[in-house]
Structure formats: C-alpha cells, structure tokens
C-alpha positions as CSV (number, residue, x, y, z in Angstrom):
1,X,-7.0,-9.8,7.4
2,X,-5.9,-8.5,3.8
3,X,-4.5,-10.9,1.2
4,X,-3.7,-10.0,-2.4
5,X,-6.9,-12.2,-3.4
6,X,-9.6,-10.3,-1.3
7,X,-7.9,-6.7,-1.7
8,X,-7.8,-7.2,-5.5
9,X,-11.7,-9.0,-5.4
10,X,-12.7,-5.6,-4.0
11,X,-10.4,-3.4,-6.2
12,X,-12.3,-4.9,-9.8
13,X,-15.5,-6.1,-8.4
14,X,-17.0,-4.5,-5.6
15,X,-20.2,-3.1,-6.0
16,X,-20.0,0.8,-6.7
17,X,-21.8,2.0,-3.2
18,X,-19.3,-1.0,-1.3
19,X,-16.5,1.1,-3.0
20,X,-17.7,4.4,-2.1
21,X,-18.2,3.5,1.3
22,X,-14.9,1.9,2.2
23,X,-13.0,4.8,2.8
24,X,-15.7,5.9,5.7
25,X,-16.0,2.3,7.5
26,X,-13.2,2.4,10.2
27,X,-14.1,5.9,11.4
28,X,-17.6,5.8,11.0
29,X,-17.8,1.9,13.2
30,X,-15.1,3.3,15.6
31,X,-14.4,0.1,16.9
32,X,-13.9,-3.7,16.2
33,X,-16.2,-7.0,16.4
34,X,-15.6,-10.4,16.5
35,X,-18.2,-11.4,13.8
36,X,-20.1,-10.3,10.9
37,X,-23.5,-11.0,9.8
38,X,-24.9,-9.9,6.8
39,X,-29.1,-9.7,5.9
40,X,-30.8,-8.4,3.0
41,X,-34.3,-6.7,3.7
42,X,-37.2,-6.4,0.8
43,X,-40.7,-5.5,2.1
44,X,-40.1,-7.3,5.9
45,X,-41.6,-6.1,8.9
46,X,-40.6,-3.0,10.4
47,X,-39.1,-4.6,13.1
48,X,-37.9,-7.8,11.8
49,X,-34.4,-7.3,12.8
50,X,-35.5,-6.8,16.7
51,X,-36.8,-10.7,16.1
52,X,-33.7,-12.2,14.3
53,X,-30.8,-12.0,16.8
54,X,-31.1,-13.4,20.2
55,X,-30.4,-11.4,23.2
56,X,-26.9,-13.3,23.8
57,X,-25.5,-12.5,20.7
58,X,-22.6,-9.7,21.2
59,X,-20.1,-8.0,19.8
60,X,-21.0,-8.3,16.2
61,X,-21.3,-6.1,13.0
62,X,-25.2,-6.5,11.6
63,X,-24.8,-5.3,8.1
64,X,-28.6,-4.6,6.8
65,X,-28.8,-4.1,3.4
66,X,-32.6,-2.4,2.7
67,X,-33.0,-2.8,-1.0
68,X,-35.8,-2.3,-3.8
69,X,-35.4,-3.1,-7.3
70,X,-36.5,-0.7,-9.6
71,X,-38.8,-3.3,-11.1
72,X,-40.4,-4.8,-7.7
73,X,-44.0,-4.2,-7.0
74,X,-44.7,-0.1,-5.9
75,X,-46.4,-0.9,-2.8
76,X,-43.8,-3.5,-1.8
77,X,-41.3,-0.7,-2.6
78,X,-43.1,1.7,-0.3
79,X,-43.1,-0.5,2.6
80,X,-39.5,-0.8,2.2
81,X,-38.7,3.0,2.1
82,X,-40.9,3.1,5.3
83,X,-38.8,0.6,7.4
84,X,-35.6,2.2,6.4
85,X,-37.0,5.5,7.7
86,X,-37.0,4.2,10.9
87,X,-33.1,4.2,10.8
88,X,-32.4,6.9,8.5
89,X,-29.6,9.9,9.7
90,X,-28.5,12.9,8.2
91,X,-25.6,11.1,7.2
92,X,-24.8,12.3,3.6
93,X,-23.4,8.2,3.0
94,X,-25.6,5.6,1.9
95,X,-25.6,4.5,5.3
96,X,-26.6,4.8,8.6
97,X,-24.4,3.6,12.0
98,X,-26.5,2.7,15.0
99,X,-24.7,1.3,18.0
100,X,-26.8,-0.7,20.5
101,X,-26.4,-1.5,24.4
102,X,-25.3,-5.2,23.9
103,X,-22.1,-4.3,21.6
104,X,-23.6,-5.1,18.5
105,X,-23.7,-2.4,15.8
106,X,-25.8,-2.1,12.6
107,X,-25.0,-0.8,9.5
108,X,-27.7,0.1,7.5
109,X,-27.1,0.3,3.9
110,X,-30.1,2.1,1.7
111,X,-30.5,0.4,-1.7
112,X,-34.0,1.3,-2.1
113,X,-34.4,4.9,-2.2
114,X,-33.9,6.6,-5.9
115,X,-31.4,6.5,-7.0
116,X,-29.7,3.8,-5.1
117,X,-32.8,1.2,-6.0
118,X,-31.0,-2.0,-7.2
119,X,-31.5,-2.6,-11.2
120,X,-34.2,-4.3,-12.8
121,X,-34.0,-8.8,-11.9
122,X,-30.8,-8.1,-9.4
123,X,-32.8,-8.4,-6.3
124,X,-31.8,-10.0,-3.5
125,X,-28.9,-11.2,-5.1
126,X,-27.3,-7.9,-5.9
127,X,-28.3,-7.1,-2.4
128,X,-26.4,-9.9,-0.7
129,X,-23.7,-9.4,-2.9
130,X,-23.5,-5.2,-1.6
131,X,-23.7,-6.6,2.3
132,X,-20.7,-9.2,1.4
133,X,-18.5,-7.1,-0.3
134,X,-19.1,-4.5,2.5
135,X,-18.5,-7.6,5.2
136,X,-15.4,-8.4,3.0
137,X,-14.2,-4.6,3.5
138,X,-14.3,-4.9,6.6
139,X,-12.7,-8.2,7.4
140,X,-9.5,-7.3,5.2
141,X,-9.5,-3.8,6.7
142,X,-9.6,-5.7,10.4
143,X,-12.6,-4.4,11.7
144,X,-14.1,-7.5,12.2
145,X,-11.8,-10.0,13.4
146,X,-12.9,-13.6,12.8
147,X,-12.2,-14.1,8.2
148,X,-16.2,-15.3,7.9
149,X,-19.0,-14.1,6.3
150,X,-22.3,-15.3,7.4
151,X,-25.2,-14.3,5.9
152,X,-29.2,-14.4,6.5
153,X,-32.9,-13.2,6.1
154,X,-35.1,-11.2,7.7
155,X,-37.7,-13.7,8.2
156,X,-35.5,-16.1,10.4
157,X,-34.7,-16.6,14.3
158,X,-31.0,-17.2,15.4
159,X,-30.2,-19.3,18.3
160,X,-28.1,-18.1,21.2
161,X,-25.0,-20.2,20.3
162,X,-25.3,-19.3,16.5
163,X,-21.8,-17.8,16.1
164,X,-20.1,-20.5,18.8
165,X,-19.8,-23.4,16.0
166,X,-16.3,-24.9,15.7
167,X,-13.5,-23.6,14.8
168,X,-13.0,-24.3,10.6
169,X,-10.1,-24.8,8.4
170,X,-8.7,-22.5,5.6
171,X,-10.2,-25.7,2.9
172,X,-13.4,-24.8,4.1
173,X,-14.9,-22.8,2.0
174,X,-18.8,-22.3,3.3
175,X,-20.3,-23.8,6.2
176,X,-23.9,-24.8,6.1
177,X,-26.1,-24.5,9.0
178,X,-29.3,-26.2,10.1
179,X,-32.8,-25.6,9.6
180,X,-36.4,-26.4,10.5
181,X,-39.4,-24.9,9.5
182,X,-42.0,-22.5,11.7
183,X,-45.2,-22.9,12.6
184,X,-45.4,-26.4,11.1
185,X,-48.4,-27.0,9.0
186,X,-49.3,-29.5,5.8
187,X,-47.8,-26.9,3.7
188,X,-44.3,-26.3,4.6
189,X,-44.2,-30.2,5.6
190,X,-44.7,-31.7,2.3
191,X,-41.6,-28.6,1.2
192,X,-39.6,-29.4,3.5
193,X,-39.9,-32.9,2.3
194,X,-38.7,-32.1,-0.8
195,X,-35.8,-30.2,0.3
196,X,-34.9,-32.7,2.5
197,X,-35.8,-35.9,0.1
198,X,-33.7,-34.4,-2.4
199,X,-30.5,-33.8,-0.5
200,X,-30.8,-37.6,0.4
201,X,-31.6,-38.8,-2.5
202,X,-28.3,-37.3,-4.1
203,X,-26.3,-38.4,-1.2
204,X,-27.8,-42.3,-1.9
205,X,-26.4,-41.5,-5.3
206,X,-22.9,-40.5,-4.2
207,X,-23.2,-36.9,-5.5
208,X,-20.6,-34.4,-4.4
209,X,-23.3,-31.8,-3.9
210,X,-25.5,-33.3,-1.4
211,X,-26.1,-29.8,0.6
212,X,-28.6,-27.5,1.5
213,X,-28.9,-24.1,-0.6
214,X,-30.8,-21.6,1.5
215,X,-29.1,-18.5,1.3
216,X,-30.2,-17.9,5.3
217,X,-27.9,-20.9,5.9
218,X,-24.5,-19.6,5.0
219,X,-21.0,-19.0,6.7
220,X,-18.4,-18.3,4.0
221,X,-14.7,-17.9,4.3
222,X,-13.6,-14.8,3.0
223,X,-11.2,-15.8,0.8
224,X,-13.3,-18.0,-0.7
225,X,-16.2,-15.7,-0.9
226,X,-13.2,-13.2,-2.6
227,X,-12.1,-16.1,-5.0
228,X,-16.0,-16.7,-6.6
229,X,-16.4,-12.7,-7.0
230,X,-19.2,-12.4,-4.5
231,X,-22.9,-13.6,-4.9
232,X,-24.2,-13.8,-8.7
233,X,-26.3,-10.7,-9.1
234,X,-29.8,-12.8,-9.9
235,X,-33.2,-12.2,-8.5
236,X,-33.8,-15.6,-7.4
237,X,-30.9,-19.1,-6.5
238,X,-28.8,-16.9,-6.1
239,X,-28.2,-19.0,-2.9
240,X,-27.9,-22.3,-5.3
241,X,-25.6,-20.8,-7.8
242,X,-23.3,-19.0,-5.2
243,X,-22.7,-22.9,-3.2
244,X,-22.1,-24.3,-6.8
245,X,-19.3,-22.0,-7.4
246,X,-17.9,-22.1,-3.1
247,X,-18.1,-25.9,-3.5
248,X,-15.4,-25.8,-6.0
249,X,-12.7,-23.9,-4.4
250,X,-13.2,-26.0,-0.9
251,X,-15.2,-28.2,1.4
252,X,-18.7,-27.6,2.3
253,X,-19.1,-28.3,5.9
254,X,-22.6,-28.8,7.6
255,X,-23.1,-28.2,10.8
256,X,-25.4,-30.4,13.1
257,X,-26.1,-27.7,15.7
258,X,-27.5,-25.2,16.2
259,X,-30.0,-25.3,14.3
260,X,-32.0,-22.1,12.5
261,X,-36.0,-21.6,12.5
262,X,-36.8,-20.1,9.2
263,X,-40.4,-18.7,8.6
264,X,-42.9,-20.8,7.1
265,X,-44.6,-17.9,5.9
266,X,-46.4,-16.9,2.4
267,X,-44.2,-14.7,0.6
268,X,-44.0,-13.5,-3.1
269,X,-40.9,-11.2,-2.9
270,X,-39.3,-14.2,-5.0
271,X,-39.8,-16.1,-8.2
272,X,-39.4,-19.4,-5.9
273,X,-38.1,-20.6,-2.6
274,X,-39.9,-20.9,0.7
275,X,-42.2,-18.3,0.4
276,X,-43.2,-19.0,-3.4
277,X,-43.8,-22.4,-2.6
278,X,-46.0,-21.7,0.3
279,X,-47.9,-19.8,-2.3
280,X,-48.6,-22.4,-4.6
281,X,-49.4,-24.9,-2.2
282,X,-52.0,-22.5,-0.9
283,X,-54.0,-22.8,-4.1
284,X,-54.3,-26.1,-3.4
285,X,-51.2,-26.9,-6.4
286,X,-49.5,-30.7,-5.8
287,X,-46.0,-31.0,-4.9
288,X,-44.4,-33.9,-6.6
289,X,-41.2,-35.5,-5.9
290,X,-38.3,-36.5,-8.2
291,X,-38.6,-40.2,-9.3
292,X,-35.8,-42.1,-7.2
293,X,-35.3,-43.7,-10.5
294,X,-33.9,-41.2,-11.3
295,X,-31.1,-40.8,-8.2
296,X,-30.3,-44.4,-9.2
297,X,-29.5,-43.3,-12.7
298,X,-27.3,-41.0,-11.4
299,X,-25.5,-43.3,-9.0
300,X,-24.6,-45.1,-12.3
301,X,-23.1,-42.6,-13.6
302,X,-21.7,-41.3,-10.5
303,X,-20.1,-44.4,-10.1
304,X,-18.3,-44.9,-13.5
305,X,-15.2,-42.7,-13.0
306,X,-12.7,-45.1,-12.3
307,X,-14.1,-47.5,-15.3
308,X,-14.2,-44.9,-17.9
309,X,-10.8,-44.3,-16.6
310,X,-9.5,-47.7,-17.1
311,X,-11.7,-48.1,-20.5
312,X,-9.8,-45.1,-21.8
313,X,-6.7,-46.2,-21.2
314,X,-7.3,-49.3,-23.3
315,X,-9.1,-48.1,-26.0
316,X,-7.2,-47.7,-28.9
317,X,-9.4,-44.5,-30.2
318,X,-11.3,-42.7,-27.8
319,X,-13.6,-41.8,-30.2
320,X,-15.3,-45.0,-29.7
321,X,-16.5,-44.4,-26.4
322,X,-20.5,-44.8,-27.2
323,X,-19.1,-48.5,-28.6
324,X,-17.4,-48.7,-25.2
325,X,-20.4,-47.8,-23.5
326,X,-22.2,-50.7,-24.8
327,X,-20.4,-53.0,-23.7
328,X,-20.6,-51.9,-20.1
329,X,-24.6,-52.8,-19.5
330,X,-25.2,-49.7,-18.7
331,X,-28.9,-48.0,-19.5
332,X,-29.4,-46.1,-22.8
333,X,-31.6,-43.2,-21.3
334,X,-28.6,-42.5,-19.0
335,X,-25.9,-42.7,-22.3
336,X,-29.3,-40.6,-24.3
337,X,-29.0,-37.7,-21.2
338,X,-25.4,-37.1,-20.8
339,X,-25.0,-37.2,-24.6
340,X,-27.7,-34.6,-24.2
341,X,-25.6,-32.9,-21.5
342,X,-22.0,-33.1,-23.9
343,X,-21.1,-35.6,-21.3
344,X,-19.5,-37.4,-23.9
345,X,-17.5,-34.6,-24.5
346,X,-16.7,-33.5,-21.5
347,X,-15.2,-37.5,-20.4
348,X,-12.8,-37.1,-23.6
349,X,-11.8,-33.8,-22.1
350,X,-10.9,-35.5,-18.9
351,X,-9.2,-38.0,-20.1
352,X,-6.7,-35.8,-22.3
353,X,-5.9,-33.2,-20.3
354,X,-5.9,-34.8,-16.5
355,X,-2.6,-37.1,-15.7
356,X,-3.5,-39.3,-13.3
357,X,-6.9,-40.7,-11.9
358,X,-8.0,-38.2,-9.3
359,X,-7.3,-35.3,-11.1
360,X,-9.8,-36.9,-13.8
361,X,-12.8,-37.5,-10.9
362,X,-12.1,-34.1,-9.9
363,X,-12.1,-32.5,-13.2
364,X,-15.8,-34.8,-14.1
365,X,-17.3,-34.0,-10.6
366,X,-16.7,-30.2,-11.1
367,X,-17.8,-30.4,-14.7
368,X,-20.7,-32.4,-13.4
369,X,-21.4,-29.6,-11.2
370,X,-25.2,-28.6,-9.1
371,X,-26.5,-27.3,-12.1
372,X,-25.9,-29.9,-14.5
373,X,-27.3,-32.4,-11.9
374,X,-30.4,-30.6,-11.9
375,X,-30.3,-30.2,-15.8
376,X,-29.8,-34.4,-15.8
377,X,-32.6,-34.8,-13.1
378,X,-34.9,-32.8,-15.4
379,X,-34.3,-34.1,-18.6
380,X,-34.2,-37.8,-16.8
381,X,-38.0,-36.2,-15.3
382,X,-39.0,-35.1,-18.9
383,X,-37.9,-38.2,-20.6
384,X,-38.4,-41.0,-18.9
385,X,-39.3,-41.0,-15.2
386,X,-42.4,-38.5,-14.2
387,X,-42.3,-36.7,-10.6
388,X,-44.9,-38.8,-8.1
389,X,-46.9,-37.8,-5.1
390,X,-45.0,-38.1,-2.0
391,X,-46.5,-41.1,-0.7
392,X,-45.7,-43.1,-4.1
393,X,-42.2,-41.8,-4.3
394,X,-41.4,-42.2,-0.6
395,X,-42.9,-45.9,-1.1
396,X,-39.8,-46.2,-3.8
397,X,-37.3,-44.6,-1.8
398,X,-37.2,-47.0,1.1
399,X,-36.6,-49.5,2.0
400,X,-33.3,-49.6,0.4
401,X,-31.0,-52.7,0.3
402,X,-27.8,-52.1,2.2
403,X,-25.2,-52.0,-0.8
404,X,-27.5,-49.1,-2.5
405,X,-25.8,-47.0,0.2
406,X,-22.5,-45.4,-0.9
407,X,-19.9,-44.7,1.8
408,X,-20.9,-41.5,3.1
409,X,-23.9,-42.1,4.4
410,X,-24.4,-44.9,7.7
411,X,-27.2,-47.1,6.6
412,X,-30.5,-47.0,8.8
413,X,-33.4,-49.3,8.6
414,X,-36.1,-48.3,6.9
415,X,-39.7,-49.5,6.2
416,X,-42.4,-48.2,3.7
417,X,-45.0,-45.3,5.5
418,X,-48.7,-46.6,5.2
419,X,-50.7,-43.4,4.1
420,X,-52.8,-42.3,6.8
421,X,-56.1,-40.9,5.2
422,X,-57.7,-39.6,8.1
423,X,-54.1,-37.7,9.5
424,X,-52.7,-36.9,6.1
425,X,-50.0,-34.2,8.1
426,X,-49.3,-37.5,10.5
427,X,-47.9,-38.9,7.7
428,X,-45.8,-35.9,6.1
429,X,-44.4,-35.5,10.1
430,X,-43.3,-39.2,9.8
431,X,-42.2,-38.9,6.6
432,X,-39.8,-36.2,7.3
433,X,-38.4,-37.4,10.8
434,X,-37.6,-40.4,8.7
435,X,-35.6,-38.1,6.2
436,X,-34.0,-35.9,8.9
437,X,-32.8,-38.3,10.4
438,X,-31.0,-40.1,6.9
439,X,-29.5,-36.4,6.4
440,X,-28.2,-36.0,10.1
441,X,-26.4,-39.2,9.2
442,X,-24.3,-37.8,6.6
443,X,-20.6,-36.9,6.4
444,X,-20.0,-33.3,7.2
445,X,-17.7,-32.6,5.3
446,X,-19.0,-32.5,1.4
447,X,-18.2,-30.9,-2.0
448,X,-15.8,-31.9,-5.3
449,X,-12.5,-30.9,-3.7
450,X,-12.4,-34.2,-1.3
451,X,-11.6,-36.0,-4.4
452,X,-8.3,-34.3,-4.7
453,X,-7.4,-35.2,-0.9
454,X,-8.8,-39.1,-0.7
C-alpha cells in the first residue's frame, strides 16, 4: 500500500537503522501477513513475548524492537542484552528473522547493543518510533496487507480476537483499545481511578480529547501515522503527545471489545506511567484527583465557541474582547487562565483568519489541543482549585444534574459512595465500576476533526 505521503515520510524521516534495513525486508520475511504488531522491549522478562500473544493469533508480523538508551541504568542495560541473546543470528543486519509454527514471524530489531544503543532521553519513544517506521516499510512495500499499525508493551496480554475489531474508515486515524488492570490490588485501583476519572471528567466537560493515552492501546492508520512523522522521540508520553498530534488529522475511535490486561506491576523503566505510579504509591505517597471544579471551568470555556463567534461579529473592535468578556458572566479565574494560556490571542486568530463558524470551532479545539488542556487543568490546580483525595473528589463528581451532561455522553444515575473504613479497596472497586461504566457510555468516535463533519 504505497502513497506519495507514506513513501516520502520514510524517504526524510525514517530512523537511520529503518532506512538501512528496508532494502533487506521482502527477501529476508519471504512472505506476507495480514497484520502488524509492533513492541518495544527495555529490561522485560526473557520470555515476555511467549506471554503477550495468544495462541489464536496468526499470520502476523511481531516487530520487537529490544532497545537501551545509552543513559538507562547498567544493570537494566545488561538484562536487555541478555534477552536479545536469546534471538540473536549471525545475520550481519540489525536484525534477526525467526519464523514460528503458527504463521507468525518476529522481527527482532537490536537497539541496545553498542553502537546501536538509542541516544541519551529517546527511550521508548525512539524505540516505537524504529518499530513504526519499520511496520510502515513494510505496509507500503505490501508485505503486510491490512494499512494499520498497532502497537504494544511487553508487559501486557492480548486476547484471542485482538486483531478481529471492525473494519475502520480512511478518517480514522488511531483506534483505541480497552484496558483493565492485573492482579487488582489498592494500588493500581486508586490509578486506574484517575485514568479513568479523568477521561470522564473531560468528556462531562465536552472536550474533544476525552481518550485514553496508553501507548499499549494503539491501532494507527498508516497514513496517518506517515502524516504526524512517526512517534515523538521522548523518554516518557510519548503515547500522550503521539494521540495529540493523530487526533488532529482524524477521528479517534475506541473500541468497547476486546479488551487488554496490562500489568499492574512496579516498574521504573519510566519517568511516569503505570509502573512509576505503582512505585510511588508503594511508599505509601497519596494520589489526589483533579478538582471537578475544575472540568466545570472547562465546560465554560468549552462551550463558548459559538458566542465568541457571534460576539465577534458584533464588536466593532475586537480588541475589546476582555470588555466583551465581562459582560458575558463568565468567571475571572477562567478569563485569568486562558489569558495565561494566549487564549485571548489565539480566539482573535480564529476569528480573522477562519470564514465561517465551524472552521473557527475547529481551528480553537485544535489550538486548544491535549496539552494545553492539561496546561489549563494545572494552572486552574495551582491557582485556585487544589487536587482532593478520591473519596472527596468523587463525592463532587456525582451526582450530577442531568443538563451538566453534554451530548456525547448518555446520562446514568448516580449517587455519592459512603467511604468504607474497614474495606477501603471495597470502595476504590465501587468507585471505578461506577466510572467504567460512565466511560463505556461514551461516543466512539472522538477527536477535533468531528467538528468539521457536524
């Protein structure tokens, strides 16, 4: 499946060892698959990939990319030079073919040997980055057969149906799938609370970017994945970051089923993320939750497209707007944070440049992208609405009056959880059916670009 897009993506920004193996792919696989799957591996088990796909998966391409950065901790280095042993040729490539008995193949890539270790702070990032652009190669050079990329860890467990989801338009740029969470414990209940509170929580707001970003999660188009140049080379988010930039060139669409068990393990190969977080909460460190306050906040800014809009329109000098936003009775911490944000500027952008209302929704919702919600949600944290303990934040979240909801999500009933103080993890299990189930409820499909089509 070439197109000028992903053929010139690869051309000017493949990574160097993707380059210098695309010449040798098509001999070297001998043969074609119907799917791709691509896994980065730092300091895993030996055997962890024996554990991630289920014996029903077939006829797929396992592209294992076994990296080390230079800067990552010796022994954690060590252990990943001994697990790519175990696969290692006499192949004079970077990479080692091993065909199995079920069909599958896997294509070992070594980015953690000298000199091949990744650079200093490009961890896994760079290392999904070198297993897409490889996946890419592939695809466009027809070797695998079906244009998506999906990508996991090495600390995960597939289900049997994982590569039977439905068939996906060309708009869609990433698909999303499913999670839980295992063993369950108090731990990885109260963070999968706050993944799960704050994907709601933006959704009650009407936020465009109401998604999960685990990077384990991920089917992407390849065209898309061409038009975004590939995952940002970053030790850490890279997962976040890369969905910020897919949501803007098409829909994100979440799947219901089926659904993927990530580890709740400890891990430190990370800055932050599952493992990091099990880490902290170890030590016995609080998790806090985002003041719904907050959320509401952004619902009214959320909401105010279609006024500013209008207001524009009418005002006889734009440069008025703070006097305009006055006289709309709306809160001065939320004028005080998006001044802080060049909001301000960026709605007198809009407006002078974008011809008709949609294109000016469009234009604010991708300015007022993942990351400069979080930015908002932080300096909204910082300034005027501390994080609370679950329980106290939960109690604020619901119930919820029925017109708080905004048309993408089907209202439920809810009623406040009374704190159990003998059960505590009774309570986190009750707390997060509650907010599963608000998340299942959600539309499917999600991102900036629905503006355009609504």
């Amino acid at each position: 499946m070439t197109t000028p897009g992903i053929d010139r993506y690869l051309d000017r920004y493949g990574e160097a060892i993707a380059q210098a193996i695309r010449p040798h792919l098509s001999q070297s696989l001998g043969q074609t698959y119907q799917s791709v799957l691509v896994i980065p591996l730092f300091d895993e088990a030996p055997h962890c990939l024996d554990t991630i796909l289920p014996e029903a998966i077939h006829n797929t391409l396992i592209i294992g990319v076994i990296n080390a950065a230079i800067d990552a901790d010796p022994a954690a280095i060590q252990r990943t030079q001994t697990c790519l042993e175990q696969f290692q040729s006499q192949s004079p490539h970077p990479f080692t073919v091993l065909h199995q008995l079920s069909g599958n193949t896997l294509l070992i890539i070594d980015c953690c040997t000298p000199p091949r270790q990744l650079p200093r702070k490009q961890g896994v990032g760079l290392a999904r980055k070198i297993g897409g652009d490889i996946a890419l190669t592939c695809i466009a050079q027809n070797i695998v057969r079906t244009p998506w990329i999906h990508c996991t860890d090495g600390d995960v467990q597939l289900p049997p149906d994982y590569f039977a989801t439905c068939d996906l338009e060309s708009d869609v740029a990433v698909a999303i799938y499913p999670f839980c969470h295992h063993p369950l414990h108090d731990d990885i209940l109260r963070y999968e609370i706050s993944l799960r509170y704050y994907v709601t929580a933006l959704a009650r707001a009407g936020s465009p970017y109401a998604f999960q970003t685990i990077g384990s999660l991920l089917k992407i188009n390849a065209n898309h994945y061409a038009m975004v140049r590939g995952f940002p080379k970053r030790q850490a988010a890279e997962d976040f970051y890369m969905l910020n930039k897919l949501a803007k060139t098409g829909k994100v669409m979440c799947f219901q089923q089926p659904k993927i068990v990530l580890s709740s393990r400890i891990s430190r190969r990370v800055p932050f993320g599952t493992g990091a977080a099990m880490a902290r909460l170890s030590q016995a460190e609080p998790l806090l939750l985002y003041h719904p306050q907050i959320f509401r906040e952004l619902q009214s800014w959320l909401g105010l497209s279609q006024t500013l809009w209008d207001g524009l329109h009418a005002l006889e000098d734009q440069s008025h707007l703070h006097a305009w936003w006055q006289q709309q009775d709306l809160s001065d911490s939320l004028w005080i944070t998006l001044r802080h944000l060049k909001g301000d500027q960026a709605i007198l952008q809009g407006f002078r440049q974008c011809r008709d209302f949609s294109h000016f929704h469009y234009f604010l919702m991708v300015w007022f992208d993942a990351f400069r919600t979080l930015k908002f949600i932080h300096y909204q944290r910082e300034h005027y609405w501390p994080s609370l303990p679950i329980p106290e934040a939960m109690a604020l979240f619901w119930p919820s009056p029925p017109s708080s909801h905004p048309a993408n999500i089907i209202p439920i009933q809810k009623t406040v959880i009374p704190l159990n103080q003998e059960h505590p993890s009774l309570d986190f299990l009750n707390i997060l059916t509650k907010l599963e189930s608000e998340e299942s409820q959600l539309t499917p499909e999600r991102g900036p670009t629905l503006s355009l089509n609504s």
